[in-house]
Every structure is written in structure tokens, then in C-alpha cells.
One Martini backbone bead per residue (centre of mass of N, CA, C, O) as a GRO file, in nm:
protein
  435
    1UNK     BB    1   1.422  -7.169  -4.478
    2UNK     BB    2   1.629  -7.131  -4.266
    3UNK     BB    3   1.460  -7.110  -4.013
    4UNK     BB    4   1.358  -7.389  -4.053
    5UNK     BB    5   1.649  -7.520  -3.991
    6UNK     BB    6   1.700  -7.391  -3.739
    7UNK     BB    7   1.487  -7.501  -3.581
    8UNK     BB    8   1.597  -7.828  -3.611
    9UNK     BB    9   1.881  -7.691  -3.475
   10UNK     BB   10   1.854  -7.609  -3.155
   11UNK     BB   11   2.126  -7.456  -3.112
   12UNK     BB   12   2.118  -7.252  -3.318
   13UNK     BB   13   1.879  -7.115  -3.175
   14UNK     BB   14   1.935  -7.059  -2.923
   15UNK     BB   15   2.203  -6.871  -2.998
   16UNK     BB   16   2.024  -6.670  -3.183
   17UNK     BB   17   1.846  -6.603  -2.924
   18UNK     BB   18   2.051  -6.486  -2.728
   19UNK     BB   19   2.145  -6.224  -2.918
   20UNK     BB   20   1.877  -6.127  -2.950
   21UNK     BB   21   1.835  -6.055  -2.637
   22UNK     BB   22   2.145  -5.964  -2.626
   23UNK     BB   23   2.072  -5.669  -2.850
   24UNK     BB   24   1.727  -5.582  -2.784
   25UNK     BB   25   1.524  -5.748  -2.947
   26UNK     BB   26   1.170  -5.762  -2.957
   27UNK     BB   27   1.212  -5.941  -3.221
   28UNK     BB   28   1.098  -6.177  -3.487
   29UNK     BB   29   1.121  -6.269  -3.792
   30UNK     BB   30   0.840  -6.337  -3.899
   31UNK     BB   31   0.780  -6.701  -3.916
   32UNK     BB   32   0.967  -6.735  -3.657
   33UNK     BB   33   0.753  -6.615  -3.432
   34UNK     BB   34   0.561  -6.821  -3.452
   35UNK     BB   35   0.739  -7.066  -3.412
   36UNK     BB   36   0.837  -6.987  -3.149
   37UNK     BB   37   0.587  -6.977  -2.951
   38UNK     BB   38   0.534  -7.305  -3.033
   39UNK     BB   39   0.867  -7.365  -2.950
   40UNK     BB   40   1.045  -7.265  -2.713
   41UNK     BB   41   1.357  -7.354  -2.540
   42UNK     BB   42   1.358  -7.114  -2.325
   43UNK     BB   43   1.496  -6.906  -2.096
   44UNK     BB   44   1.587  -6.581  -2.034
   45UNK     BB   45   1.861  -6.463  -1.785
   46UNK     BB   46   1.893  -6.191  -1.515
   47UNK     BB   47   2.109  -6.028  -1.269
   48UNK     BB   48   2.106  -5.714  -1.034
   49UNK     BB   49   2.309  -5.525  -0.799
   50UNK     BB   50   2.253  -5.212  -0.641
   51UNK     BB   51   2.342  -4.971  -0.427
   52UNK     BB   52   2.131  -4.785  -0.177
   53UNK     BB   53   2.294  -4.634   0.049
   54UNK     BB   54   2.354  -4.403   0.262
   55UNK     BB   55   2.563  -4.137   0.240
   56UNK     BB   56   2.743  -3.916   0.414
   57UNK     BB   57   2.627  -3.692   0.317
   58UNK     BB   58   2.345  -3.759   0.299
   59UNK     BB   59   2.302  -3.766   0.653
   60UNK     BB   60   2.374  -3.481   0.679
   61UNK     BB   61   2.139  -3.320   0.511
   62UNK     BB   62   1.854  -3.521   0.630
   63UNK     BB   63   1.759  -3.809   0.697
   64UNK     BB   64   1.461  -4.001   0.668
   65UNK     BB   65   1.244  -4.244   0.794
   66UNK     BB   66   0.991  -4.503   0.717
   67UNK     BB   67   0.685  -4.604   0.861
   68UNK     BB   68   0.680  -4.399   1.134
   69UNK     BB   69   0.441  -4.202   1.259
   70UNK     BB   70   0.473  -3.792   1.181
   71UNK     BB   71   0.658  -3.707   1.060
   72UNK     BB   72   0.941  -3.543   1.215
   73UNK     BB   73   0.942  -3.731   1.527
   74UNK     BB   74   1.230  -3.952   1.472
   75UNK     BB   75   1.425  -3.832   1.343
   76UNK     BB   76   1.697  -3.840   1.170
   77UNK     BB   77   1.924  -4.031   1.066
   78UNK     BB   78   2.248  -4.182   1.204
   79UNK     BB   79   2.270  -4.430   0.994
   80UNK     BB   80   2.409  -4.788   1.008
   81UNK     BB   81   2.325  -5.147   0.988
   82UNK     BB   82   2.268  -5.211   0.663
   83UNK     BB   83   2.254  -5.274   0.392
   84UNK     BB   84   2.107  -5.138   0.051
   85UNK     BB   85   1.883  -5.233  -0.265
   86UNK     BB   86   1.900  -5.304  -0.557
   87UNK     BB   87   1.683  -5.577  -0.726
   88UNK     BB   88   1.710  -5.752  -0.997
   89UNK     BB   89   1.511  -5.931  -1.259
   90UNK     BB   90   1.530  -6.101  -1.595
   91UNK     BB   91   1.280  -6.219  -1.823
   92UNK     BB   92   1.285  -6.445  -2.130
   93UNK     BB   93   1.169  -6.534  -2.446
   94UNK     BB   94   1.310  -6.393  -2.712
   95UNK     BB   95   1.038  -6.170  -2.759
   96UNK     BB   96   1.035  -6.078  -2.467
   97UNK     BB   97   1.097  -5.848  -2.156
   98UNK     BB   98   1.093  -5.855  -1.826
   99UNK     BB   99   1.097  -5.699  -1.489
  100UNK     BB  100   1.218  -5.710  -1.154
  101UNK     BB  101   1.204  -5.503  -0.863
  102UNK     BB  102   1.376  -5.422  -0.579
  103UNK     BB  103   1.374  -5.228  -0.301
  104UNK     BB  104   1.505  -5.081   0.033
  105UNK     BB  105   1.201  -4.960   0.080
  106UNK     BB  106   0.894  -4.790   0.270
  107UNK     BB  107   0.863  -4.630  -0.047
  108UNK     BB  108   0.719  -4.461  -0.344
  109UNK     BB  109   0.714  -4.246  -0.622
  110UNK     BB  110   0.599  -4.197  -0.919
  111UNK     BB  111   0.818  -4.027  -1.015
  112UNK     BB  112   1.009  -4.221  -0.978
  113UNK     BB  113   0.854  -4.452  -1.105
  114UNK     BB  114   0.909  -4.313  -1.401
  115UNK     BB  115   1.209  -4.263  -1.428
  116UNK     BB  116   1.302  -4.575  -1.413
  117UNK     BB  117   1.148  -4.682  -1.630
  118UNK     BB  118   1.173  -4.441  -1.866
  119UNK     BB  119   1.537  -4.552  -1.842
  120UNK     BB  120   1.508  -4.820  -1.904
  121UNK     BB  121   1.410  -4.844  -2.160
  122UNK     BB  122   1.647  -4.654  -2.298
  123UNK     BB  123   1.864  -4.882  -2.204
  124UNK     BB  124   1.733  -5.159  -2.346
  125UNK     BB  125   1.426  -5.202  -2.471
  126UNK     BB  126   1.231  -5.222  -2.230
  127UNK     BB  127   0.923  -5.167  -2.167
  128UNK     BB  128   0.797  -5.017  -1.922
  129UNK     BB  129   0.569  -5.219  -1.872
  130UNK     BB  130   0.772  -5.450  -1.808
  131UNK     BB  131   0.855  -5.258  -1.541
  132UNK     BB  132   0.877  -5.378  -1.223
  133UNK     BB  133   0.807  -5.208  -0.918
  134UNK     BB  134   0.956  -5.291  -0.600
  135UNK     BB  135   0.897  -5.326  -0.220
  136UNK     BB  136   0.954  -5.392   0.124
  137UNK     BB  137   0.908  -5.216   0.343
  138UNK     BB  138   1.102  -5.094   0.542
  139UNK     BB  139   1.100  -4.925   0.856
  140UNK     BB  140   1.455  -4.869   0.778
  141UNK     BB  141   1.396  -4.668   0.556
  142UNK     BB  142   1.405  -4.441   0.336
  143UNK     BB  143   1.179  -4.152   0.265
  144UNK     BB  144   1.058  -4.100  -0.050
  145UNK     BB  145   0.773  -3.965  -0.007
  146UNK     BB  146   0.774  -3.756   0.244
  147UNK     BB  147   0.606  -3.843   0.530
  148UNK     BB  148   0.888  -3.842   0.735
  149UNK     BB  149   1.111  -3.596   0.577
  150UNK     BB  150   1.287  -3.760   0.370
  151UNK     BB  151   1.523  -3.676   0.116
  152UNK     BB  152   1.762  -3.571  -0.012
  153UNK     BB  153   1.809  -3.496  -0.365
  154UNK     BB  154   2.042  -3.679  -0.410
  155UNK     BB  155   1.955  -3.917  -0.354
  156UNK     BB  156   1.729  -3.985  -0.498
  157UNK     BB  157   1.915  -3.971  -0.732
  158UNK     BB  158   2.076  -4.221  -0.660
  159UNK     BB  159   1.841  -4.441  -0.656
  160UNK     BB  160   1.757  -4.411  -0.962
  161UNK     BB  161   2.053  -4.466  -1.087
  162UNK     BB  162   2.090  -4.745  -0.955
  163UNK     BB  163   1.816  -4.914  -1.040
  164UNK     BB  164   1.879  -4.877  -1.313
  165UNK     BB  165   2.144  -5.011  -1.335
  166UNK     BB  166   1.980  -5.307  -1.251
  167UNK     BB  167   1.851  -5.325  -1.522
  168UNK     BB  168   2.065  -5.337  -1.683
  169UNK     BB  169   2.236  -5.544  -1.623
  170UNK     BB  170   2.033  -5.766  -1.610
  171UNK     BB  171   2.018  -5.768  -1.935
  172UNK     BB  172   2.269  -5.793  -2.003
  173UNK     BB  173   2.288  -6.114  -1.880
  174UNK     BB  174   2.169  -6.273  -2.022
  175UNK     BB  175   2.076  -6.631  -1.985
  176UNK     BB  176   2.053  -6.951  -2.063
  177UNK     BB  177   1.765  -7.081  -1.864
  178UNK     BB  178   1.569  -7.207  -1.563
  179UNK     BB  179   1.284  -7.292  -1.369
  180UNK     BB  180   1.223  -7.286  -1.031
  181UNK     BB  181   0.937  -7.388  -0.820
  182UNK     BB  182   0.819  -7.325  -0.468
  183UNK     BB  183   0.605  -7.421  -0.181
  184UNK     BB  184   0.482  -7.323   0.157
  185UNK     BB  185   0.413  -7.319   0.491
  186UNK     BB  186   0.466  -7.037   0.727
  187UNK     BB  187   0.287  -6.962   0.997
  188UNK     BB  188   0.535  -6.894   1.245
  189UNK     BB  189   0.624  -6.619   1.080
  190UNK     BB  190   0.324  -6.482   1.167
  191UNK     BB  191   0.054  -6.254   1.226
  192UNK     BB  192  -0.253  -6.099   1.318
  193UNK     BB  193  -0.285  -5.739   1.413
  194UNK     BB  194  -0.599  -5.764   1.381
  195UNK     BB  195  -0.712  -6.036   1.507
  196UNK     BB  196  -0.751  -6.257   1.287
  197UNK     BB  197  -0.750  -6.585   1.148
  198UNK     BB  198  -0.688  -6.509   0.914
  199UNK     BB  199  -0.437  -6.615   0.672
  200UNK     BB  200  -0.123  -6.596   0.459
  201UNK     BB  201   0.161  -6.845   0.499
  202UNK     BB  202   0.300  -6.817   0.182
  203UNK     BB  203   0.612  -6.964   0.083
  204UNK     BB  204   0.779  -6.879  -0.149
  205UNK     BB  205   0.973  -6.915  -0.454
  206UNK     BB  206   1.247  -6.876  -0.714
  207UNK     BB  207   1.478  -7.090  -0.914
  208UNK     BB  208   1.755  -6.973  -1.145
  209UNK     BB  209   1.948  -7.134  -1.422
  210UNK     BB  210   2.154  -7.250  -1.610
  211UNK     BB  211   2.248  -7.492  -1.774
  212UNK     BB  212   2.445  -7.608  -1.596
  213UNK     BB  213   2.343  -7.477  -1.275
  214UNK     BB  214   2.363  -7.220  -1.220
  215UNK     BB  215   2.280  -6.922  -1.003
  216UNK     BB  216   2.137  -6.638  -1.056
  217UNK     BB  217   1.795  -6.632  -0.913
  218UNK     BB  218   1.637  -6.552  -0.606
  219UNK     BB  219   1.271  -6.572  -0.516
  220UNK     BB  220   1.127  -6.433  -0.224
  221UNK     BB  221   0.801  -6.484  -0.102
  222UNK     BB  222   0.620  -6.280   0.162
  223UNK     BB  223   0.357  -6.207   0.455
  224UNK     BB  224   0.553  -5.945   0.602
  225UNK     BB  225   0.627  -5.692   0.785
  226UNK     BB  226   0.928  -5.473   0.798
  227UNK     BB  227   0.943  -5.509   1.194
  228UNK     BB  228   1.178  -5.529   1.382
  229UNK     BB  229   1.200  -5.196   1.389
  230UNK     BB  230   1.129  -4.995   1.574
  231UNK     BB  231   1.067  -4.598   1.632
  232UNK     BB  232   1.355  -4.594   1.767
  233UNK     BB  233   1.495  -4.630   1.511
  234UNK     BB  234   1.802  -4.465   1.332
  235UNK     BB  235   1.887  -4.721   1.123
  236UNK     BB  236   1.995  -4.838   0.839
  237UNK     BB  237   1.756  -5.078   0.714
  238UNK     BB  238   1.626  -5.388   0.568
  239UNK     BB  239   1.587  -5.630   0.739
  240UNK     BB  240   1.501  -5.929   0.712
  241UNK     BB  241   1.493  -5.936   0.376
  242UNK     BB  242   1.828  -5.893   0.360
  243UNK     BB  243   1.916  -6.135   0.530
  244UNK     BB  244   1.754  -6.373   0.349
  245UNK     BB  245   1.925  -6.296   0.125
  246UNK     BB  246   2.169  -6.401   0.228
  247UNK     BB  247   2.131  -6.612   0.258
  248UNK     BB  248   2.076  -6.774   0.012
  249UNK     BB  249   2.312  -6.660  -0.138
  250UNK     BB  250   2.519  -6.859   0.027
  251UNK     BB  251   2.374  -7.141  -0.080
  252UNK     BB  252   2.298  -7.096  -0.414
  253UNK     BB  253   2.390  -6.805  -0.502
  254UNK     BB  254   2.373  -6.516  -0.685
  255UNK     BB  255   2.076  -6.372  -0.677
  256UNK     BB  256   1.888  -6.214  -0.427
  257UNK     BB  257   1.512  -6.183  -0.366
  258UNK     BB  258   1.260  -5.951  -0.166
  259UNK     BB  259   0.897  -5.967  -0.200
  260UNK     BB  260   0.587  -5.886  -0.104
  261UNK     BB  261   0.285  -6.000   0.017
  262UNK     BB  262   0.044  -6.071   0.196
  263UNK     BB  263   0.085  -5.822   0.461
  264UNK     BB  264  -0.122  -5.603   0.595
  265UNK     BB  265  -0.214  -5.766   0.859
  266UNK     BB  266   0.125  -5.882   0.850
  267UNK     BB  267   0.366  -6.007   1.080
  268UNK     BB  268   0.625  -6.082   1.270
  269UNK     BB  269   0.682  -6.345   1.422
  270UNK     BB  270   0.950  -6.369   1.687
  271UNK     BB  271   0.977  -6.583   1.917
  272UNK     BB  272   1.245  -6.419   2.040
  273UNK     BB  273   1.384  -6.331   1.803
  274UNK     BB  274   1.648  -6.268   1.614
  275UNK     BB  275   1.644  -6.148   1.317
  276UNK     BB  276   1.848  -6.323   1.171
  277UNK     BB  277   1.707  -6.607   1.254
  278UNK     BB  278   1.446  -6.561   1.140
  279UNK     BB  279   1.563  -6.558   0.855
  280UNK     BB  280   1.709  -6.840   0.835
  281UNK     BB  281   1.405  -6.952   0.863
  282UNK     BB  282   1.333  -6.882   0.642
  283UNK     BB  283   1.525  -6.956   0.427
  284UNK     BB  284   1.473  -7.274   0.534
  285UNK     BB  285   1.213  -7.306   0.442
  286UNK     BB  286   1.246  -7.248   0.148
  287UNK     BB  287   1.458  -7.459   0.060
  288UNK     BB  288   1.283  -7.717   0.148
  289UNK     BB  289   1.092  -7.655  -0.077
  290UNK     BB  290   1.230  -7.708  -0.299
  291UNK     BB  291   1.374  -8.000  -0.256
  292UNK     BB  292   1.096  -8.126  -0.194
  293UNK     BB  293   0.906  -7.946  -0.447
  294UNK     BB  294   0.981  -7.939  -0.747
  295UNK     BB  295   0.918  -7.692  -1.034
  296UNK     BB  296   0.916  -7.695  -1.378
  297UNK     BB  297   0.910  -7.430  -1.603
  298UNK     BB  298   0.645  -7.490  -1.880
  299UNK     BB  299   0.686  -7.361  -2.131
  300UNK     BB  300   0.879  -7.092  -2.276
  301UNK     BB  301   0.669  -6.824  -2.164
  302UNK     BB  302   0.520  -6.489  -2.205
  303UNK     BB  303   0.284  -6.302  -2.008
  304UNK     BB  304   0.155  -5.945  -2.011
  305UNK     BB  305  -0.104  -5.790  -1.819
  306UNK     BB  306  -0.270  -5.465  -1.806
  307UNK     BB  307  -0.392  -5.200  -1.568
  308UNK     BB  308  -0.572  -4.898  -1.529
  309UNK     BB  309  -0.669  -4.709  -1.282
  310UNK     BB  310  -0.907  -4.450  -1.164
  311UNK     BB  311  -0.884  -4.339  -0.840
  312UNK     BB  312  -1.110  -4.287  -0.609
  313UNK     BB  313  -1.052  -4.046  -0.312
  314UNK     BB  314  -1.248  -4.151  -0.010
  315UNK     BB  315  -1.008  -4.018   0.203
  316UNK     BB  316  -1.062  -3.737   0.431
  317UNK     BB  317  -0.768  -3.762   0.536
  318UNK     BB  318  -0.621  -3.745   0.241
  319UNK     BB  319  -0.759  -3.438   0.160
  320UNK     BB  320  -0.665  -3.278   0.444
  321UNK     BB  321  -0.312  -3.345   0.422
  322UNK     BB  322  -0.326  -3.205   0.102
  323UNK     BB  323  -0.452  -2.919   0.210
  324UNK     BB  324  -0.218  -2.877   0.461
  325UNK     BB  325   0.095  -3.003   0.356
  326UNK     BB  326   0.180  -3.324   0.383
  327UNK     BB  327   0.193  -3.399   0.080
  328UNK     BB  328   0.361  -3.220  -0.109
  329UNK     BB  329   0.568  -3.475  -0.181
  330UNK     BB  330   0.336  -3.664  -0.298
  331UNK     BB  331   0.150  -3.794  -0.532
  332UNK     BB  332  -0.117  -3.772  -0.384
  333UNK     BB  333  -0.166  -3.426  -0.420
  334UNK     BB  334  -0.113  -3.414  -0.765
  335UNK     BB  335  -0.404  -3.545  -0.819
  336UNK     BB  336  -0.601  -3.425  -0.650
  337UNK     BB  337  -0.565  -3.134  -0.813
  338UNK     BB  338  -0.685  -3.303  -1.097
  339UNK     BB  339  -0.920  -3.503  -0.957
  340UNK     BB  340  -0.945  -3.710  -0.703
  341UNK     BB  341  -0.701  -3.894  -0.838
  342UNK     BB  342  -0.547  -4.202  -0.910
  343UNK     BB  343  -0.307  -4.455  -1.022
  344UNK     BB  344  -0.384  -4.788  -1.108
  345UNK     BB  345  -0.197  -5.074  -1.099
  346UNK     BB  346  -0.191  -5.357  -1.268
  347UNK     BB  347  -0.067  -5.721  -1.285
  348UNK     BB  348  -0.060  -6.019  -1.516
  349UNK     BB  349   0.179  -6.284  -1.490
  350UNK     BB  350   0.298  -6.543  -1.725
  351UNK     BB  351   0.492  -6.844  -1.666
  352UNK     BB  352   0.393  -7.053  -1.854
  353UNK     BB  353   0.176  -7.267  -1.727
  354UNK     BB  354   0.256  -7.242  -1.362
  355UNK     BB  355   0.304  -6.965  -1.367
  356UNK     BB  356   0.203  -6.663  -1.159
  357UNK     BB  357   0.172  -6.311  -1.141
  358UNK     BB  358   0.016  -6.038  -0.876
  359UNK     BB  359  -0.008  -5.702  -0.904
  360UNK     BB  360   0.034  -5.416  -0.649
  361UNK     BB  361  -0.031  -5.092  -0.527
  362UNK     BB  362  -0.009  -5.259  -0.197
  363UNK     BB  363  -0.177  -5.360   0.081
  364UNK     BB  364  -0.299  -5.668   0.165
  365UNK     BB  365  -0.494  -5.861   0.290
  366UNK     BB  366  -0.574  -6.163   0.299
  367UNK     BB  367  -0.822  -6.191   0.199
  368UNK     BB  368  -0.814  -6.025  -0.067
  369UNK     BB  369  -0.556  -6.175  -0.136
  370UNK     BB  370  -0.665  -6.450  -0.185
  371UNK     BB  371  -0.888  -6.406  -0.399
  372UNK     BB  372  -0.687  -6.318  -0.613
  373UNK     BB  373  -0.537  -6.602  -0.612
  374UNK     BB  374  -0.762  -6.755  -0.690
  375UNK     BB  375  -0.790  -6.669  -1.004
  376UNK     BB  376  -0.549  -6.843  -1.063
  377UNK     BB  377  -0.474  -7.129  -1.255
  378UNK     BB  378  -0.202  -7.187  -1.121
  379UNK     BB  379  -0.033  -7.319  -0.962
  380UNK     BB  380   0.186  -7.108  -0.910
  381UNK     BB  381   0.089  -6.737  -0.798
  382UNK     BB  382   0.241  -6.473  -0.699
  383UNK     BB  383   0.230  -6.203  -0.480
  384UNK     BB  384   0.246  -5.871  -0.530
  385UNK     BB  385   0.338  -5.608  -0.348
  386UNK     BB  386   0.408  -5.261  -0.396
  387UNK     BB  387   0.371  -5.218  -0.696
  388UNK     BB  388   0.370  -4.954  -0.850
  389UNK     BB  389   0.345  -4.889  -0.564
  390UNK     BB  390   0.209  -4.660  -0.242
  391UNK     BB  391  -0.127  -4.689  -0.187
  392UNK     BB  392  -0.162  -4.859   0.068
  393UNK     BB  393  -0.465  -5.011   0.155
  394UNK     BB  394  -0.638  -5.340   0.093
  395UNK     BB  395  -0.958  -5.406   0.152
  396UNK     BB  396  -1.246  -5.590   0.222
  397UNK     BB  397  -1.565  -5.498   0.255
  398UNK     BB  398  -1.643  -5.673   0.500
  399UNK     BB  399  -1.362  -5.516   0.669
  400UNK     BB  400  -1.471  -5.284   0.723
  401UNK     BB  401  -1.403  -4.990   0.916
  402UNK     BB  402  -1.528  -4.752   1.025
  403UNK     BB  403  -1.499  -4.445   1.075
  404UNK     BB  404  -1.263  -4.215   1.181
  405UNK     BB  405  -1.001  -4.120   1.076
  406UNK     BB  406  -0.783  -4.227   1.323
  407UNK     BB  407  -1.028  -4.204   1.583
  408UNK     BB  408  -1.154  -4.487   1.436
  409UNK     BB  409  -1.127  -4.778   1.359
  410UNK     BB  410  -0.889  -4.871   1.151
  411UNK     BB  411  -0.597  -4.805   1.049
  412UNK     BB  412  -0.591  -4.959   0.740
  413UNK     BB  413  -0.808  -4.727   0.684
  414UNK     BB  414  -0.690  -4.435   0.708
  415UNK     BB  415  -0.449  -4.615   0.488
  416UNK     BB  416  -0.673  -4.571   0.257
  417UNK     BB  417  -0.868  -4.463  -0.017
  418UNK     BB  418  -1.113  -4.717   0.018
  419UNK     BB  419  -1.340  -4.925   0.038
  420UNK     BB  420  -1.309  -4.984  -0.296
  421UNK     BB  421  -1.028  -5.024  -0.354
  422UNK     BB  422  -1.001  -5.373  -0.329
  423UNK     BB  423  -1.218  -5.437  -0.545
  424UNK     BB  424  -1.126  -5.305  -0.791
  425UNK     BB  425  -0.856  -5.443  -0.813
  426UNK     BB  426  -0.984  -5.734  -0.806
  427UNK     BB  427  -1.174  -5.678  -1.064
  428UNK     BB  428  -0.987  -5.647  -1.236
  429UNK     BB  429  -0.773  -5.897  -1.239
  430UNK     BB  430  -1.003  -6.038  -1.329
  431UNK     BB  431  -1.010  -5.952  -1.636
  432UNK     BB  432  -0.708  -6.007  -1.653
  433UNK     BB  433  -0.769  -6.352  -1.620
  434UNK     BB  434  -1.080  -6.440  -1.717
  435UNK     BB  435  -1.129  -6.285  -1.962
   0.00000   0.00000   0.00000
């Protein structure tokens, strides 16, 4: 009975689902659950920074950066030239919780993703399932995976614990409040440097503020390579990607993040610009959008699906370079020792009617990005690519160039798992979206 009286009060239900999200609790009592589920009052939001940027010492060590070139012939990092970080945001509507994670490095290992949920669960008791990570993919940031030098064991412990830390903030920040998303085309930012005409030019926003209006936390989603610094920079940085969750957040307040889209074929258009200004011109382009058309997401429930596929690994460019010892600290080696497969994760979450994200754990090129994209029913999709995983790139199987990787074929063929993975990825969240 008592509970019947509080559904009928909402400000007493509101302020004790708030309590009971930020006390860590999974569940609401009996029939409760019923009732919250079929008329939830709001999303309860949380977001939190903390820094990743390596130390004086770490630089010393030997670290190296990731995403150009082969091994260590880029030679060690030299500097900073802007700080990177670990930025969270944490979405709950009461009865679970989601987190987004998004790191400002150009890879992760498996291992390195599986301490940072399994840590972030012990500490929040959010289900390790439900911590989505992903990376920026800049190509001046430390090289985690190992592919080009990788970086001292103390800071891989840094980055660990700082995410970590990002994670706990973020739920524990949690506070009632609402979400508006909104979105436009922006081709002026992008090229497609396989030289295809199609592209995925969509600038996504998603907009989060508490009930009296301030912003918690700001998500911009793009599908561009963070190249803005060629393969001779030796300083860390977040590249664009940085520089415009800075713009988001001088004009809105709040935690500002930005997480890859649909980019595997698709480069910045730079039009002779300086990376700030590139930057701030996405940044103003993502805000007219949300001024011009916002849509506030309702009502307030969130679905999370996952799946995880057990991929054959079928490019003998990445079984020979596991063989002579070149990914030896990659988690892709240690896979292949165990029966020549990887672990590929998808996820489809859905928060209200209207908004709804699909993750996929690599580099999605535009059709195969586009065609995942039309799955969902829902008006804006959000694609998260490089979640929960750095496994290469994922090709439409029309768009396969064969030959031998390195040798002949394209560049995105030779650092991909093979023909099969981008197909199978689209066909598994099929099952996850429409069945």
C-alpha cells in the first residue's frame, strides 16, 4: 500500500528512486518494480572526468605513440602538447545502470578493458556488462595495445586506475534529470580516403541537464579518424576530438565527450585548417543542431542487449605477425594461441523511444556503418565504434578487395580480422535489434 501512496506522490518517488540509485541499489521491492518500469518519472545522470595525460616519469620509461607506422620506428613520445583523459557518463532510469567510457587513446587490450569493467562493478555494482568502453582512436595518443612500442607498465596501472576512478565519480554524481539529442549532416568535416563516394556524414549531439537546467554531460558522436598530427608528431594529444568536447564545454558547462562514429573509411576534411579551429567549427555545427531541432527523450527507461560472437580469424597477415612475436603483447595472440578466435562484443541500447546506440568493438566503414544503422527503429541511433574493443576494421563484404594484406588489396583489408567479421557483426545486432 505504502508504495501505491508514493507512486501517486511523484516528488516522494523521485527523491527515493534517487536515493536508491545513488546507494548503489540494483532493484526495487516487489511490486514496485512493476510500477516504475510502466511509468518511470526521469533518467537519473552522472558524468566525471579524470586525467590520463602520462607523467614525467612515464615519459621517461619509453612510451610510445600508437596508430602510424610499424613497431617502433616512430621512436619514443617526446612530450605533451594537450592533455587526454578518461571521461564518463552514467545513465540510469532508477531500476539499472549504464556507463560510457571513452578514453583518449588509439587502442585497447582486451585485458586492460576487462580490469577497468571488472573494477568499475566492484566499486559502483554496476554490472561489469552494462560499462561500455571506448576509445577516441587518436593517433597521438599512448599505444596501449603494444603495436608500436606500447608504454611503461606504471602508466598502463595509470590509465587502469584513472578510468576506473571515472567511472566510480560518475555514478556516484548521479542526479534526476533529462536528456535532448539531436543531429544534422555535417559532409564539410570528412572525406572518404578510399575515394568512395558514399559517406556517413552524420554529427550527432546528446544533451543531458538536471531538472532545473544545468548540463551534467554533453556526447558528441562523429565519424572521422582523430589524423589531424601525421606520423611525425612525437607529442601527446588528444587531436580534434579534445579540443571540441573544450568548445561543448565553455558554451554548455558540464563533462563534455566524443566518442567515433561511423569512420573507418573516413579522414577530416581539414581545408587547410588548424586542428582548434576544425574543431570548433564541429563543435558549432553540433550545436546549431541541437538548438534547431532538439528532441527530449521519453519516457524515461533504458534496455541494454549484448552478444558476444566468437570470431574466426581468417587474415594470415595477423596470424603470421602472432607467430613471429610481433603482437606478443596484443590480446589478438593470445586468442589465436587458444583456438584462432577472438571475442567480438556488440551492444544495442536503447534509452526512451527515440534514442538508441550500437556498439561494435572496431573501424566500421560507411556502408557496412550505415546499413547497422538502418536496423534501429528508433529516430536518432547513435553508432559507437571502437567499444569494447580495437579489433581492426569491419568491411561491407561487397566492398572486400582481395590480395594479399600489405602487398595488394586495400590498407583496411590487410588490419582486419577478414571478410566474414563485418557481415557477422551487422548479422548478430540483426538479432539483437529486430528479433
Amino acid at each position: 500500500m505504502c508504495w501505491v501512496i508514493l507512486m501517486k506522490k511523484p516528488l516522494i518517488f523521485v527523491l527515493l528512486l534517487w536515493w536508491w540509485a545513488a546507494a548503489g541499489f540494483a532493484t526495487l521491492p516487489g511490486a514496485a518494480l512493476a510500477e516504475a518500469r510502466e511509468n518511470p518519472p526521469h533518467f537519473f545522470i552522472g558524468a566525471a572526468v579524470s586525467p590520463i595525460t602520462p607523467l614525467e616519469e612515464h615519459l621517461k620509461s619509453g612510451l610510445y605513440l600508437g596508430g602510424y607506422g610499424f613497431g617502433k620506428e616512430r621512436g619514443p613520445a617526446q612530450g605533451i602538447r594537450d592533455e587526454i583523459w578518461s571521461r564518463a557518463v552514467a545513465v540510469s532510469d532508477g531500476l539499472q545502470t549504464v556507463v560510457l567510457v571513452v578514453l583518449d587513446l588509439p587502442g585497447i587490450r582486451r585485458a586492460d578493458l576487462n580490469y577497468i569493467r571488472q573494477q568499475g562493478e566492484a566499486l559502483t555494482g554496476v554490472p561489469l556488462e552494462n560499462i561500455l568502453v571506448s576509445i577516441t582512436h587518436t593517433h597521438a595518443g599512448p599505444d596501449l595495445q603494444g603495436l608500436w612500442g606500447g608504454v611503461p607498465a606504471a602508466y598502463r596501472d595509470y590509465v587502469r586506475e584513472q578510468a576506473v576512478e571515472s567511472i566510480k565519480a560518475a555514478v556516484k554524481s548521479l542526479l534526476p534529470g533529462k536528456i535532448t539529442v539531436a543531429a544534422a549532416d555535417y559532409p564539410d568535416g570528412i572525406r572518404n580516403r578510399r575515394g568512395g563516394s558514399l559517406s556517413e556524414p552524420a554529427l550527432q549531439i546528446m544533451h543531458t541537464t538536471s531538472l532545473t537546467g544545468e548540463t551534467i554531460a554533453t556526447l558528441l558522436v562523429y565519424g572521422a579518424h582523430a589524423t589531424f598530427f601525421g606520423s611525425s608528431n612525437r607529442h601527446v594529444s588528444a587531436d580534434f576530438c579534445g579540443w571540441a568536447v573544450v568548445c561543448l564545454e565553455e558554451e554548455l558547462g558540464g563533462t563534455a565527450l566524443f566518442m567515433a562514429g561511423v569512420q573507418g573509411d573516413q579522414t577530416p576534411n581539414k581545408r587547410d585548417l588548424e586542428m582548434e579551429q576544425y574543431s570548433f567549427e564541429l563543435s558549432e555545427a553540433a550545436l546549431a543542431a541541437l538548438k534547431a531541432e532538439p528532441v527530449e527523450v521519453a519516457p524515461a527507461y533504458l534496455e541494454l542487449r549484448r552478444s558476444v560472437i566468437d570470431m574466426a580469424i581468417r587474415n594470415p597477415a595477423l596470424i603470421l605477425a602472432s607467430v613471429m612475436g610481433y603482437l606478443r603483447h596484443n590480446d589478438l595472440h593470445y586468442r589465436l594461441i587458444r583456438g584462432i578466435s577472438i571475442p567480438v562484443e556488440v551492444n544495442y541500447l536503447q534509452l526512451g523511444d527515440g534514442l538508441s546506440f550500437v556498439t561494435v568493438p572496431g573501424e566500421a566503414l560507411a556502408r557496412l556503418g550505415l546499413e547497422i544503422k538502418a536496423l534501429s527503429k528508433t529516430k536518432h541511433t547513435f553508432f559507437l565504434g571502437l567499444t569494447n574493443g580495437s579489433l581492426g576494421y569491419l568491411l561491407h563484404e561487397d566492398e572486400w578487395q582481395g590480395g594479399i594484406p600489405f602487398v595488394s588489396g586495400g590498407y583496411e583489408e590487410s588490419v582486419s580480422l577478414g571478410r566474414h567479421a563485418g557481415p557477422a557483426v551487422r548479422e548478430r545486432l540483426r538479432a539483437l535489434i529486430v528479433d
